[in-house]
Kinemage of the C-alpha trace (Angstrom):
@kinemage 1
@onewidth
@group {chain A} dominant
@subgroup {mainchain}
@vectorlist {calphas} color= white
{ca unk a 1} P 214.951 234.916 129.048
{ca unk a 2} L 215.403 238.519 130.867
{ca unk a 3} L 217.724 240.274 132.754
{ca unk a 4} L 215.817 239.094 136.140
{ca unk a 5} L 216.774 235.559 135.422
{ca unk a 6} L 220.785 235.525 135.960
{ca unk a 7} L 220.938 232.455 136.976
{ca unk a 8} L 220.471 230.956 133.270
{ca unk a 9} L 222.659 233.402 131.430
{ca unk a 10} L 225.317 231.678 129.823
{ca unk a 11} L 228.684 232.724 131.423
{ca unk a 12} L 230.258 233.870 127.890
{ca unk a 13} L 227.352 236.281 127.496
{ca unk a 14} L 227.387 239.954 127.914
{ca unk a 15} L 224.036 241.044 128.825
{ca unk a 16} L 224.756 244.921 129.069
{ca unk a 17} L 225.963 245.232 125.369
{ca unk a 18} L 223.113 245.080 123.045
{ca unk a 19} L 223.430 241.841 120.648
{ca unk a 20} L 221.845 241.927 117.273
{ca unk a 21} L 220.526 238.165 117.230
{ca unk a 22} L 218.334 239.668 120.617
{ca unk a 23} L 217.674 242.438 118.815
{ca unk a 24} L 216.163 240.644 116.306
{ca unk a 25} L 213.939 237.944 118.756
{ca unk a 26} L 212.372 241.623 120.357
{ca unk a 27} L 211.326 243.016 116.541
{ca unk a 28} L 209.667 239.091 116.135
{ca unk a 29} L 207.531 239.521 119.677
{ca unk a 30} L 210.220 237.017 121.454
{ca unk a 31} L 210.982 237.027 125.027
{ca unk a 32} L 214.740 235.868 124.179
{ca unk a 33} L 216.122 239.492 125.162
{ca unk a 34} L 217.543 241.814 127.901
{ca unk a 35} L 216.972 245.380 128.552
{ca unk a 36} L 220.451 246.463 126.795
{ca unk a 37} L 218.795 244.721 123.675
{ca unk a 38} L 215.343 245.972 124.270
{ca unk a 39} L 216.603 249.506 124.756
{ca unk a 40} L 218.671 249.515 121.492
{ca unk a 41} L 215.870 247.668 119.547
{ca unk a 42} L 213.029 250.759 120.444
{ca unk a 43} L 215.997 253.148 119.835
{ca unk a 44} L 215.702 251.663 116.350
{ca unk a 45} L 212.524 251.182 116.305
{ca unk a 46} L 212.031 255.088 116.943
{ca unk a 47} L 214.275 255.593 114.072
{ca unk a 48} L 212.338 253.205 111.650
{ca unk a 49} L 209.097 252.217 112.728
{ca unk a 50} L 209.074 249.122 110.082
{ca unk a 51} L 211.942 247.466 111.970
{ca unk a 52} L 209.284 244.731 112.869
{ca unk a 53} L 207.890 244.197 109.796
{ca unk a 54} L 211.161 244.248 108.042
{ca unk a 55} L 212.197 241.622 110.576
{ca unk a 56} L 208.464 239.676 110.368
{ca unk a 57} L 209.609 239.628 106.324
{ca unk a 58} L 212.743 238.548 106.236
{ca unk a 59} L 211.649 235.423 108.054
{ca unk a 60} L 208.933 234.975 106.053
{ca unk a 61} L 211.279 234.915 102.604
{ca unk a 62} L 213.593 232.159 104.602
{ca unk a 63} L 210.266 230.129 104.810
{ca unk a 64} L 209.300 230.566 101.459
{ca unk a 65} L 212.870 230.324 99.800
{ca unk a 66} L 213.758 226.610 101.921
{ca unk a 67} L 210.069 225.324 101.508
{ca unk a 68} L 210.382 226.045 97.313
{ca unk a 69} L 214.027 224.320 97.552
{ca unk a 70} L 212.564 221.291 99.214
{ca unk a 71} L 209.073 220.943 97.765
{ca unk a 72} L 210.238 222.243 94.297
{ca unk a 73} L 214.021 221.597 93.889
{ca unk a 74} L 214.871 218.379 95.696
{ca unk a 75} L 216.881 219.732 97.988
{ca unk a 76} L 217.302 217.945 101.184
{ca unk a 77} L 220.481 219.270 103.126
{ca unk a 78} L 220.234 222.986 104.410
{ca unk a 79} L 223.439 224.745 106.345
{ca unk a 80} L 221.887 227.631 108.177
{ca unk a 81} L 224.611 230.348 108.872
{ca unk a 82} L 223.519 232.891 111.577
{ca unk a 83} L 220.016 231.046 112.797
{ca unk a 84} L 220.154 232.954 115.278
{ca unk a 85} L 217.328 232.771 118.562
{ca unk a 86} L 214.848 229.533 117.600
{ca unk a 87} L 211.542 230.977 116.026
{ca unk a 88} L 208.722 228.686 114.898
{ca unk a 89} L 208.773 228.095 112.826
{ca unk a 90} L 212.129 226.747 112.626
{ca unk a 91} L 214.203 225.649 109.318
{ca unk a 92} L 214.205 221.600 110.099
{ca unk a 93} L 210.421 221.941 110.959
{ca unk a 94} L 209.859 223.835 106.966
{ca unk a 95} L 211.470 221.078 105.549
{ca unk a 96} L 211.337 217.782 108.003
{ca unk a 97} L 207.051 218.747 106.407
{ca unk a 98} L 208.190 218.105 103.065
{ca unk a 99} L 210.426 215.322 103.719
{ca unk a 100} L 211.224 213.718 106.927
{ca unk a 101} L 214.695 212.446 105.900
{ca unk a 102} L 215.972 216.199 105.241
{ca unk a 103} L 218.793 217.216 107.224
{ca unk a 104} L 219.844 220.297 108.854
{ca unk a 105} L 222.700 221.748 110.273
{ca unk a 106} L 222.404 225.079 112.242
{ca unk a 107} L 225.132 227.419 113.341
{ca unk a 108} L 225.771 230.713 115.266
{ca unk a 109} L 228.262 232.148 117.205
{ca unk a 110} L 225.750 233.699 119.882
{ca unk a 111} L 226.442 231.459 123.151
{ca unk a 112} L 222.996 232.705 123.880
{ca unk a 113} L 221.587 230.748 120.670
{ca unk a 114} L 223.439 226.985 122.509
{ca unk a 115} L 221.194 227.349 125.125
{ca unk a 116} L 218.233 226.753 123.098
{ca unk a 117} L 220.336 224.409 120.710
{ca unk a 118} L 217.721 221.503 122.314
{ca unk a 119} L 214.605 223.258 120.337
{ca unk a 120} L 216.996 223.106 116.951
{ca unk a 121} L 218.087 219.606 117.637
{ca unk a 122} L 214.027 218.025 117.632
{ca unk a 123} L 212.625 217.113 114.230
{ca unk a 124} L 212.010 213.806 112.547
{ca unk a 125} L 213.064 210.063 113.514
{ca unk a 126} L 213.991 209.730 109.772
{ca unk a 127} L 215.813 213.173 109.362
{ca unk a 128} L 218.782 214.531 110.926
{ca unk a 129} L 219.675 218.044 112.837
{ca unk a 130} L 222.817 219.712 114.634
{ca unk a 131} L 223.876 222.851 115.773
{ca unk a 132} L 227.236 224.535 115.845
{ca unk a 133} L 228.777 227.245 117.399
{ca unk a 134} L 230.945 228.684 115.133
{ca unk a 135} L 231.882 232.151 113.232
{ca unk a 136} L 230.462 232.681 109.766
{ca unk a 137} L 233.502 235.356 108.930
{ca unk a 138} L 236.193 231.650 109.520
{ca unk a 139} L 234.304 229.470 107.124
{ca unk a 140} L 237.147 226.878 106.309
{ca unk a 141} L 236.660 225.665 110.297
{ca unk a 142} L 232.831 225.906 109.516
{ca unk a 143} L 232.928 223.389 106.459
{ca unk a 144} L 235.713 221.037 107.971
{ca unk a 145} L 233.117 220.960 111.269
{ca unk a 146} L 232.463 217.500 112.650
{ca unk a 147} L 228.947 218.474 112.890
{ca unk a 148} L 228.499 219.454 109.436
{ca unk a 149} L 230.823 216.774 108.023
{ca unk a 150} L 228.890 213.925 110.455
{ca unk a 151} L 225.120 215.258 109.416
{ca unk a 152} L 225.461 216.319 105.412
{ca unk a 153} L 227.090 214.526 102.471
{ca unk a 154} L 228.877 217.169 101.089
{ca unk a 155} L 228.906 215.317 97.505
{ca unk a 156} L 224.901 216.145 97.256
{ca unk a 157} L 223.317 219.607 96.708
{ca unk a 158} L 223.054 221.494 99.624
{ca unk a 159} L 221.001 224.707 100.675
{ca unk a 160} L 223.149 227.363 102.156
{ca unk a 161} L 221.320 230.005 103.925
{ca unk a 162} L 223.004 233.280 104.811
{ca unk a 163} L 219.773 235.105 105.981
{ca unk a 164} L 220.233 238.727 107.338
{ca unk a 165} L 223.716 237.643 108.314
{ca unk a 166} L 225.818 239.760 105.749
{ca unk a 167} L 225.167 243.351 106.769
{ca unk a 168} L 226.885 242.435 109.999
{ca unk a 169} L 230.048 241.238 108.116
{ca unk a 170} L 232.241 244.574 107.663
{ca unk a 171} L 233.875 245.159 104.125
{ca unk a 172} L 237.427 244.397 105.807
{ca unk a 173} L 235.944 241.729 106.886
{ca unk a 174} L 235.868 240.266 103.113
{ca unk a 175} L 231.864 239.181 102.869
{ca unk a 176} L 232.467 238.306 99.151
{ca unk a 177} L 235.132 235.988 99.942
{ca unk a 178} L 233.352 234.244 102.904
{ca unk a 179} L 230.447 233.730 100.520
{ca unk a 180} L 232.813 232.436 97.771
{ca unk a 181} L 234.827 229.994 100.494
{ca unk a 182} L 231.334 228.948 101.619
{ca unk a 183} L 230.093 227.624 98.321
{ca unk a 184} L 233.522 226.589 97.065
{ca unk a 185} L 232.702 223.799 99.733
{ca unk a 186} L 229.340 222.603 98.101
{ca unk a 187} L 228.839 220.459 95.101
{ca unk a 188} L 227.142 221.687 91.849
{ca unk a 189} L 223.670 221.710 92.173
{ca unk a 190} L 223.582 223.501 95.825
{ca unk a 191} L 221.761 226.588 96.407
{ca unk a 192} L 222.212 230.181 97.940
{ca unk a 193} L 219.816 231.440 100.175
{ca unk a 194} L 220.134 235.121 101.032
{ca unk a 195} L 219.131 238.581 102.656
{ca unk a 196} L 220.610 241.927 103.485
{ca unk a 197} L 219.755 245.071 104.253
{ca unk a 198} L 219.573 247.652 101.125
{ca unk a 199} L 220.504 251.115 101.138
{ca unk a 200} L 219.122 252.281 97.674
{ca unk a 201} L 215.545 251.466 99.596
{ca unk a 202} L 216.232 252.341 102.742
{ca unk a 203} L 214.041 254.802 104.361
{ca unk a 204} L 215.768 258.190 106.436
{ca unk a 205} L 215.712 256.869 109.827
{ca unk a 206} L 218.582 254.371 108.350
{ca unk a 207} L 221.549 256.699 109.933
{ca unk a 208} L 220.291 256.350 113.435
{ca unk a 209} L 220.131 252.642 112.771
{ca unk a 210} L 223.220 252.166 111.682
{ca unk a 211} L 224.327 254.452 114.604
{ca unk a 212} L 222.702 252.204 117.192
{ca unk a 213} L 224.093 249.403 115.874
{ca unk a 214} L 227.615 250.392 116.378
{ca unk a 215} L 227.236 250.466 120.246
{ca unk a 216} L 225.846 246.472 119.688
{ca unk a 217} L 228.007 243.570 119.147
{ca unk a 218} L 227.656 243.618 115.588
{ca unk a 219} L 228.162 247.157 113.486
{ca unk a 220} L 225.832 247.394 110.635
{ca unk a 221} L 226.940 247.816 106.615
{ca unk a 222} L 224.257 248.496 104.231
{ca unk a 223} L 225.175 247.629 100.457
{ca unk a 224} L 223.058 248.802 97.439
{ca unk a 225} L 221.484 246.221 95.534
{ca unk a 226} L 224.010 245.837 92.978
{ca unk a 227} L 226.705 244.941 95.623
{ca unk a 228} L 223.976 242.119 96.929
{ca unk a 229} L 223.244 240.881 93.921
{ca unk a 230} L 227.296 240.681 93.511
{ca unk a 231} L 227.004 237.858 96.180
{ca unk a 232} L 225.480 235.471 93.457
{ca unk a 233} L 227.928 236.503 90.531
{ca unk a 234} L 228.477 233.372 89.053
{ca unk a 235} L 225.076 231.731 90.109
{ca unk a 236} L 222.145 231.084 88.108
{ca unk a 237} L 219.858 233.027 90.497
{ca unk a 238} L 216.167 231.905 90.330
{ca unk a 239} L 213.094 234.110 89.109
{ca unk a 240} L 212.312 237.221 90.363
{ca unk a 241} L 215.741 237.314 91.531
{ca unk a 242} L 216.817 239.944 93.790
{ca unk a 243} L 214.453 241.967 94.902
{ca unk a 244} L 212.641 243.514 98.495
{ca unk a 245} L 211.852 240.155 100.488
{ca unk a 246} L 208.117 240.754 100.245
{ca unk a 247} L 207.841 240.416 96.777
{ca unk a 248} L 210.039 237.262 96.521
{ca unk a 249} L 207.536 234.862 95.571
{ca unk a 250} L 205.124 235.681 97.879
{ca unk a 251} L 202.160 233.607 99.197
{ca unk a 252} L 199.694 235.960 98.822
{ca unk a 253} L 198.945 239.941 98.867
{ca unk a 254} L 202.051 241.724 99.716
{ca unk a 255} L 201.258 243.415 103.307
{ca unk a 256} L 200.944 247.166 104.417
{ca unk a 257} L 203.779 249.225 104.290
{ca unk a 258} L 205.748 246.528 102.179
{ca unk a 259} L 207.617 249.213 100.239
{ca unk a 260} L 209.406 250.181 103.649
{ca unk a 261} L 211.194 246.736 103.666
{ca unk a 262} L 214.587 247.602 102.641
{ca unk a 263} L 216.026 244.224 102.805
{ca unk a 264} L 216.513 242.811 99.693
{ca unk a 265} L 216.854 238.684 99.134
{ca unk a 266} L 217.733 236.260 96.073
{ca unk a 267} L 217.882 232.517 95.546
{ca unk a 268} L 220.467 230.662 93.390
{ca unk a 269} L 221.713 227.227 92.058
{ca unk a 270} L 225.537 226.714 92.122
{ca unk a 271} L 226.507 225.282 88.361
């Protein structure tokens, strides 16, 4: 979707403020943008030439993080927080491989995001998907949700994945206690998914980043690792724990220029 295509732009979208979630599709190579995002995203770009790796990465530790929960871990509910644009591939279509029954619920506050809600709601006869449009930083609305009440049993483990989400939650904004209200919610046995940007490994084109970012829809808050590894205080968080998404268990030989990702991830179990 562009800018020469008004006629599908939902009417709740602002096209001439750069949105983060956009942002995001351009670093992946997706055509889910307009020029306000494409000119912010080379602004940071020009600032930090490994924005699309970092953003190539970070997907690739979702993958690898849900596909070790449901192949290794027996866990067969997910609540994505912050999907963001559909990118294959998607969460439902990680798991749905492992088991078809697995359910999935999906949620963003991007109206941009419920026009492609149709490619989120495919998957499996046997399994189960929805989508949401809701606001991670009001979680209490977010759990009590027909869609997530209707499509997960909230008395079974359930994977919560807060991927790259975070760093757009301000600290008066209260991330911690989102994150705490969020798994309050889920039975013993669930699991934390999650990413965020890290300043301790940033590299110097960070200012200008967070800079650009400011002028988007979302400002930008990097935390040192210690304050992201504070998100799973009370967790039993899984080996390596956190550490620069590349190295989280990864599939193979880490790729070039993997010490400029600086966003770190972790997985944990909920006692």
């Amino acid at each position: 979707m562009t800018a020469d295509r008004p006629d599908i732009v939902p009417a709740a979208l602002d096209i001439d403020v750069p949105h983060s979630a956009r942002m995001y599709d351009y670093y992946l190579g997706g055509k889910e943008n307009f020029r306000a995002d494409r000119e912010a995203a080379e602004k940071v770009i020009a600032a930090a030439p490994e924005a699309p790796l970092m953003a190539r990465e970070n997907r690739a530790f979702m993958n690898r993080a849900v596909a070790h929960l449901a192949a290794d871990h027996g866990v067969r509910q997910f609540l994505d927080i912050g999907t963001g644009i559909p990118t294959g591939p998607n969460l439902h279509e990680i798991v749905q491989a492992i088991d078809p029954a697995a359910r999935i619920v999906y949620a963003d506050y991007d109206p941009l995001v419920l026009t492609h809600a149709r490619a989120l709601l495919g998957g499996t006869r046997e399994g189960r998907t929805a989508y949401l449009q809701a606001d991670l930083r009001e979680p209490l609305p977010l759990l009590a949700s027909d869609e997530v009440r209707d499509t997960l049993d909230l008395t079974r483990p359930v994977g919560l994945c807060l991927v790259a989400i975070l760093h757009f939650i301000t600290d008066e904004e209260d991330p911690y206690g989102v994150v705490r209200t969020l798994l309050d919610g889920l039975p013993s046995g669930s699991y934390l998914t999650l990413s965020h940007a890290v300043s301790d490994a940033a590299t110097a084109g960070a200012g200008s980043i967070v800079s650009t970012y400011q002028k988007s829809s979302s400002s930008l808050t990097l935390r040192t690792t210690e304050q992201i590894r504070a998100f799973f205080d009370g967790l039993d968080l899984l080996d390596p724990g956190v550490t620069l998404v590349p190295a989280w268990r990864p599939a193979g030989p880490l790729p070039d220029g993997h010490e400029r990702v600086w966003i770190a991830g972790g997985v944990a179990r909920l006692p």
